[in-house]
C-alpha positions in Angstrom: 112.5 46.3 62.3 109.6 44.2 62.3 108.6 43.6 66.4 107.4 39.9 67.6 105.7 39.1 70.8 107.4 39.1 73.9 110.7 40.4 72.1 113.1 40.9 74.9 115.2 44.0 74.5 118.6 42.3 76.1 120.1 38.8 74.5 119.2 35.8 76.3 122.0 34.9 78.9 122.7 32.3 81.9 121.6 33.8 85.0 124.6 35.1 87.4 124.8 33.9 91.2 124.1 37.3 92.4 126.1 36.1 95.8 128.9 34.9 93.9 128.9 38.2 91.4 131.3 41.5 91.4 130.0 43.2 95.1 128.9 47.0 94.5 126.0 48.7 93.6 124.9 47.7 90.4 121.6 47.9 87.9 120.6 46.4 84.7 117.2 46.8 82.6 114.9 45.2 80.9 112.4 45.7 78.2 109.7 43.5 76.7 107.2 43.9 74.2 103.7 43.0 76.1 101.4 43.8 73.5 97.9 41.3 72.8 96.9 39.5 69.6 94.4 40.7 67.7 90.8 39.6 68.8 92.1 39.9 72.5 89.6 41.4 74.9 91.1 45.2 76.0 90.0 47.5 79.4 88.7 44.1 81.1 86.2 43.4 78.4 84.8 46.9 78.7 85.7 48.1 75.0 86.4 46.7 71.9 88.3 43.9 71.7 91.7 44.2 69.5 91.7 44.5 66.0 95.0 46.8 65.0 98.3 47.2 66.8 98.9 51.2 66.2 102.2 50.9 68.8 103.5 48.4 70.9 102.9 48.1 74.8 106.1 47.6 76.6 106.8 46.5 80.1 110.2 48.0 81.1 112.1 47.7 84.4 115.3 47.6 86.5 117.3 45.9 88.8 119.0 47.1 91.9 121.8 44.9 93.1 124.3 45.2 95.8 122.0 46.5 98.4 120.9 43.4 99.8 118.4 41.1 98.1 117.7 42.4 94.3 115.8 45.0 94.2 112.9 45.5 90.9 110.5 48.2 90.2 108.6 47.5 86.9 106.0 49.1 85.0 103.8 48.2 81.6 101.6 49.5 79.6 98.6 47.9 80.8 95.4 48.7 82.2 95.3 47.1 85.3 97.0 43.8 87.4 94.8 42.7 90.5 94.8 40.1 93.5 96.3 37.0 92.0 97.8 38.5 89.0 99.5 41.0 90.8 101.0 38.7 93.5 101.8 36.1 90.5 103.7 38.5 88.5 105.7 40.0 91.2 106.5 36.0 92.7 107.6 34.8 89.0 110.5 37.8 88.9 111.5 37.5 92.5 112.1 33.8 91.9 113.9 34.7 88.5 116.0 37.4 90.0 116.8 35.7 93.2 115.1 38.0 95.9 111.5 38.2 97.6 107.9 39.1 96.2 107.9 42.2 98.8 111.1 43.8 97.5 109.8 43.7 93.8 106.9 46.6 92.7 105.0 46.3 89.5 102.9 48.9 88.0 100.2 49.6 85.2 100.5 52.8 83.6 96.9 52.3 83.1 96.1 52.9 79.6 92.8 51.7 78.4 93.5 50.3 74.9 95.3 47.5 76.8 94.8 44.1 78.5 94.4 43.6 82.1 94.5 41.2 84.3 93.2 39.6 87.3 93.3 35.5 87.2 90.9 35.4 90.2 88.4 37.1 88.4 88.7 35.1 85.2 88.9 31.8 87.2 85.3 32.6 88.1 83.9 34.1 85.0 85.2 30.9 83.2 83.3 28.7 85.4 80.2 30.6 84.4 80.9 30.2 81.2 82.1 33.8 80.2 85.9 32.8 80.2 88.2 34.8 77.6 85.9 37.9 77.7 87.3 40.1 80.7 91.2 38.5 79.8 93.4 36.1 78.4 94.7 34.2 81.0 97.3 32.1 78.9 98.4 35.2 77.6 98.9 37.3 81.4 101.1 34.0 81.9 103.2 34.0 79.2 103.8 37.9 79.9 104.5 37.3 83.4 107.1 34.7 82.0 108.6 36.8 79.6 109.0 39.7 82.2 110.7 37.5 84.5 112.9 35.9 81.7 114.0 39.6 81.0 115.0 40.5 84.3 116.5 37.5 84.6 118.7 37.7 81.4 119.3 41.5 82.0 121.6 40.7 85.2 124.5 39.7 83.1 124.6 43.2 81.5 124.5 44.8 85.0 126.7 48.2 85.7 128.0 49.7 88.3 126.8 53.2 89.4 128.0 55.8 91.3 125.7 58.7 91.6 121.6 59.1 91.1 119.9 62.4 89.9 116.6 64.0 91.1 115.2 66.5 89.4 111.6 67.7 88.3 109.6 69.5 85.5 106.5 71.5 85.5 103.5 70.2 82.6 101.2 72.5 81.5 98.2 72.1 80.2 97.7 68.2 80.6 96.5 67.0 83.7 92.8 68.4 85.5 91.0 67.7 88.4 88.3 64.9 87.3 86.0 65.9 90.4 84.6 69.3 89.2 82.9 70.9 92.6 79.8 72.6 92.9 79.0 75.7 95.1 77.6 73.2 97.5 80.9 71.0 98.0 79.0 68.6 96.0 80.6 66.7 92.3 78.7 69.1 90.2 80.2 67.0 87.2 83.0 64.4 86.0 85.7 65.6 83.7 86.6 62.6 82.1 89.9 61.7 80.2 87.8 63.2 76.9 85.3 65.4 78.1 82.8 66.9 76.0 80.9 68.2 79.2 80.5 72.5 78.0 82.5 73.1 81.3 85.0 71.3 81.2 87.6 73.2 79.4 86.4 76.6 81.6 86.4 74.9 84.9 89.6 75.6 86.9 92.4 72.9 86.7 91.7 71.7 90.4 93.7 69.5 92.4 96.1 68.1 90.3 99.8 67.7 90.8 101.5 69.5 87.6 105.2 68.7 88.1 107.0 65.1 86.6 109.4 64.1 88.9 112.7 62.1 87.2 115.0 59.5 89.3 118.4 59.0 86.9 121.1 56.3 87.6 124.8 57.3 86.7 128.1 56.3 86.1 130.1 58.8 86.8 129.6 60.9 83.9 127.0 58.2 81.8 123.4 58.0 82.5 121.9 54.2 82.4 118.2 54.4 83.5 115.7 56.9 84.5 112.3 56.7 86.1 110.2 59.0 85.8 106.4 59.8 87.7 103.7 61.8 86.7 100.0 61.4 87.9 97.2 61.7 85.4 95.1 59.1 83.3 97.0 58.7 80.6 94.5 58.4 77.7 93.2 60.8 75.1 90.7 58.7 73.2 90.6 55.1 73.8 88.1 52.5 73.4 88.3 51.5 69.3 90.3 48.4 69.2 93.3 50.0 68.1 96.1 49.0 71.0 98.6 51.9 71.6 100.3 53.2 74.5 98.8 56.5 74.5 100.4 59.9 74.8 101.7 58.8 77.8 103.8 56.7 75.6 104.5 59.1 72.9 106.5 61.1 75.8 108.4 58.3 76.5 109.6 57.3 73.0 110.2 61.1 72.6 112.8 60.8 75.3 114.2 57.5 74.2 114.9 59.3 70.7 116.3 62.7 73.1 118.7 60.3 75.1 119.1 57.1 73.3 121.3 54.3 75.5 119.4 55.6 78.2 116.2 53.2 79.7 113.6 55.4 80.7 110.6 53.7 82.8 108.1 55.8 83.2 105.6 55.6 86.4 101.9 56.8 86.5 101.1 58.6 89.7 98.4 58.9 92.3 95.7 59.9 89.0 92.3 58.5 89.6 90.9 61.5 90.7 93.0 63.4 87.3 92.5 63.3 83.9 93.6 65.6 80.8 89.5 66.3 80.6 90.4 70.2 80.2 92.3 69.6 78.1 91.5 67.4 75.8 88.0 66.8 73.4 88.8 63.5 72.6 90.2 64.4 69.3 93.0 62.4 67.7 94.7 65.0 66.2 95.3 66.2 70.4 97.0 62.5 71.0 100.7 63.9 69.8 99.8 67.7 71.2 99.6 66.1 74.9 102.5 64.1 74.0 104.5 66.9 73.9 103.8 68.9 76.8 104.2 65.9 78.7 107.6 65.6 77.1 108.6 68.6 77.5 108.2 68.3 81.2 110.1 65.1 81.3 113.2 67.1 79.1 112.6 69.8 82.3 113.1 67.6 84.7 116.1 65.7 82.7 117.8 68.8 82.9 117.2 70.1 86.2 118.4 67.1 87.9 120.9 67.4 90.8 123.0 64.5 91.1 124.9 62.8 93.9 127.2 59.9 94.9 125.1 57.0 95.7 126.5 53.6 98.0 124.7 50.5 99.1 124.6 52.4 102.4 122.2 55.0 101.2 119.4 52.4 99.7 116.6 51.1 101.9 113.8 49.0 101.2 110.7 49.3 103.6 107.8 47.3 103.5 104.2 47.9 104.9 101.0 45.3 104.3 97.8 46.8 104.7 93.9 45.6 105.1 91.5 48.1 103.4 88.6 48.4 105.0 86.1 47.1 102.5 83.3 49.2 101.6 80.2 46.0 101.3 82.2 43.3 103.2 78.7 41.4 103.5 77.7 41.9 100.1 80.0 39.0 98.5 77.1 36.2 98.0 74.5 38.9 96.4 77.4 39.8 94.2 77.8 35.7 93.5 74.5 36.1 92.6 74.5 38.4 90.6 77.3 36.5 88.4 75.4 33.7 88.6 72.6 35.6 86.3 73.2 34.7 82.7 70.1 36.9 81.7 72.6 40.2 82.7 74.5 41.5 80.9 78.4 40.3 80.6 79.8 44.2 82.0 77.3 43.7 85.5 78.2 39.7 85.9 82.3 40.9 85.7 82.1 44.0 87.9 80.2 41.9 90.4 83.2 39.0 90.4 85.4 41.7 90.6 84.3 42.7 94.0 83.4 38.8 95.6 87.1 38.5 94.4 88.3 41.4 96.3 85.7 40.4 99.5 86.8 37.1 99.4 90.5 37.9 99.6 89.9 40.3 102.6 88.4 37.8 104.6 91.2 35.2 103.9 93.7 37.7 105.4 95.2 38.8 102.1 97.6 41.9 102.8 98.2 44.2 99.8 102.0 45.2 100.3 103.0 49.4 100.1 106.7 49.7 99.8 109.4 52.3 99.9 112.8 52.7 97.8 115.1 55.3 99.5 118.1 56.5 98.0 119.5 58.8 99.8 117.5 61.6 100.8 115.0 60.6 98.3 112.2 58.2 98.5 109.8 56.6 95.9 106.5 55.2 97.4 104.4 52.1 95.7 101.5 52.4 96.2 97.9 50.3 94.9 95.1 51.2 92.9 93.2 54.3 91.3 94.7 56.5 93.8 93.6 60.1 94.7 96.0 63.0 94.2 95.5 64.1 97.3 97.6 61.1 98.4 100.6 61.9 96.8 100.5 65.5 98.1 100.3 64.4 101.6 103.6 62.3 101.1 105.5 65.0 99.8 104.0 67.4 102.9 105.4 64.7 105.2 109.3 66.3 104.3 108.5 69.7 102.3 111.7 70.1 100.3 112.5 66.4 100.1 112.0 64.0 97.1 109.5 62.1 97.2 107.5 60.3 94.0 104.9 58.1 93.8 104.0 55.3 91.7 100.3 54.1 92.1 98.2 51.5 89.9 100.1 48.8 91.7 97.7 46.0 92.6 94.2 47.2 91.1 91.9 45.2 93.6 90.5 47.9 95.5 89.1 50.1 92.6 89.4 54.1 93.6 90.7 55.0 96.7 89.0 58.3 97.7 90.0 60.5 100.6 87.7 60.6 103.1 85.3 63.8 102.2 85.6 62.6 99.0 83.0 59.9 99.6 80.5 62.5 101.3 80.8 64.8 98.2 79.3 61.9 95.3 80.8 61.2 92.0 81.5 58.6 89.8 85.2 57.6 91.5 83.6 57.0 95.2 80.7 55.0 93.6 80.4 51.3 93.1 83.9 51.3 91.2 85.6 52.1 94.7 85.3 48.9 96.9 86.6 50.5 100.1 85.4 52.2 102.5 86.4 56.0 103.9 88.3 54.7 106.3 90.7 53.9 103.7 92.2 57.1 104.2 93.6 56.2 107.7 94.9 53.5 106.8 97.1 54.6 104.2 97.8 58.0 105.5 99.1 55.9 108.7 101.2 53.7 106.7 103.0 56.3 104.3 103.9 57.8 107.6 105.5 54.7 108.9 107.2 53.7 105.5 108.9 58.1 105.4 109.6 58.2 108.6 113.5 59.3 109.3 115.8 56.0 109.6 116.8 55.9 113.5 
């Protein structure tokens, strides 16, 4: 069946007075097609712009109702959302849902043959001339429209449920430590998503976090939705014009195919420090090989799962707001500047707006929200940016033998977020394309603690 734009997956519908609706805990999902039209820039300008649709990008989410306000958690198949955008989307759903911006989290799964978006960024960039290059800004509104439209609509269809499952599978052979170390504790090289480097295959897997964790709603003896979290970058080649959602996205439609009536959302992790660089050459015949071990992990944890009953009493929504330290906070009118220099080239003027954006928004008091879902005994963190895997493992340390997933790539204004040795050992993540500073880790580590802390 022939796809259009913005196709919603759920019939249009009046929107239900959620106070006036059936009590109970209840869910409904969404789907909508989010993919660009040809000639649209892809990777914030940095590849080739669009010229073939191989698969669609989809945004897919769900509702929690009954708990309070609504609760969403959404993710799409984009490469990034970042200070306005990502405080735009997440305000357009809360207002069509009828709850707050801070109790709805939206996430990239970050692939690169895909628009992103960051309206501050373009605001600027347009005023220099260079507007339509890094993104489409009438496009990132419609799509924020549509998604909100979606969950909207998708209330009417809402179901009751009665227990959740938790369960995880192990994936071999995808993910690797990007940050190969030397015998000096130094980055001796980067093992990129392709990597041709002739170590990078015989280099030890590193840090990396191999097991997919999967979240499933029930009723009673029906599952409605699943989420599922997985850290890596989720590209095997990219960078051609050709839009897809990567293998990444070949796992998921393998699972929609295994379970069908099932929505399964899937979640990228804490993985800009992790790639499939061991892994993977590059070549497209390994696209549908990755595809499967990441699928297969996903079936693992479908069938491991361990299910029980589930009330309003047992969700919680916590919320923390953060300031990252910045890592140039005087460096905002040099970076004007640099903008401001038509004879550079168009990749140097947008990475320089990128970071007067994200300077700018600091010193106006701008807050980036981290949030918490429990259910249960379990608890999902959302977190920003190109995190490092070592932050997800310190969450799940915090309660060894708990559940605990993570969903990172939220909003993409800070760049990579490093630990702090990270930025004494070099590399191309704790470079210029990280714009805070290593204090960073404090600040986070301190308010994961706050948001998995024990409910008094």
């Amino acid at each position: 069946m022939k796809r259009r734009l913005f196709t919603q997956s759920l019939l249009a519908a009046p929107l239900l007075n959620l106070h006036a609706a059936e009590g109970g805990l209840r869910i409904a999902t969404f789907e909508v097609d989010v993919t660009p039209p040809l000639e649209s820039p892809l990777c914030h300008g940095n590849v080739m712009p669009v010229i073939q649709i191989v698969t669609p990008l989809l945004a897919r989410g769900i509702v929690i109702l009954g708990s309070g306000q609504p609760i969403v958690l959404c993710a799409l198949d984009w490469v990034a959302l970042a200070n306005a955008s990502h405080v735009l989307i997440r305000e357009t759903i809360a207002k069509a849902v009828g709850t707050t911006s801070d109790r709805v989290a939206v996430h990239t799964v970050h692939q690169h043959d895909a628009p992103g978006s960051d309206l501050d960024t373009e605001r600027l960039l347009t005023e220099h001339g260079l507007g339509g290059r890094f993104s489409n800004a009438q496009l990132d509104q419609r799509v924020f429209e549509a998604i909100a439209d979606a969950a909207r609509n998708c209330l009417t269809q809402a179901e009751s449920i009665t227990q959740v499952g938790f369960g995880s599978g192990k994936i071999e052979k995808v993910a690797s430590n990007r940050r190969v170390l030397g015998p000096d504790g130094k980055v001796s090289f980067t093992r990129m998503s392709a990597s041709k480097h002739p170590q990078a295959a015989t280099a030890p897997e590193g840090v990396i976090d191999p097991l997919l964790r999967m979240v499933t709603f029930w009723q009673g003896e029906r599952p409605l939705a699943a989420l599922s979290y997985y850290a890596t970058h989720p590209m095997s080649y990219y960078g051609k014009g050709g839009v897809n959602w990567d293998f990444i996205g070949g796992a998921r439609a393998l699972m929609d195919k295994a379970a069908p009536g099932v929505r399964f959302i899937h979640f990228n992790g804490a993985g800009g420090n992790i790639t499939a660089g061991k892994y993977n050459d590059g070549s497209p015949e390994n696209r549908p090989v990755l595809a499967e071990r990441v699928f297969a992990g996903m079936k693992a944890a479908w069938e491991s799962q361990k299910k029980q009953i589930i009330t309003a009493a047992d969700i919680e929504w916590r919320i923390e707001p953060v300031a990252l330290p910045l890592r140039n906070p005087e460096a905002a009118g040099a970076l004007l500047k640099t903008l401001a220099d038509s004879s550079l080239p168009f990749a140097k003027r947008a990475f320089a707006t990128r970071e007067a954006v994200f300077i700018q928004r600091a010193r106006e008091g701008v807050k980036i929200p981290l949030t918490c879902l429990r259910l249960g005994g379990a608890r999902i963190l959302h977190m920003p940016a190109e995190l490092f895997i070592e932050y997800q493992i310190a969450a799940q340390q915090t309660s060894p033998g708990d559940f605990i997933a993570m969903a990172a790539y939220g909003d993409n204004a800070p760049g990579y977020i490093g630990t702090r040795i990270s930025y004494t050992q070099g590399g191309y993540e704790v470079g210029p394309v990280s714009r805070v500073s290593p204090d960073v880790e404090d600040v986070l580590h301190s308010a994961m603690r706050a948001l998995l802390a024990t409910p008094a």
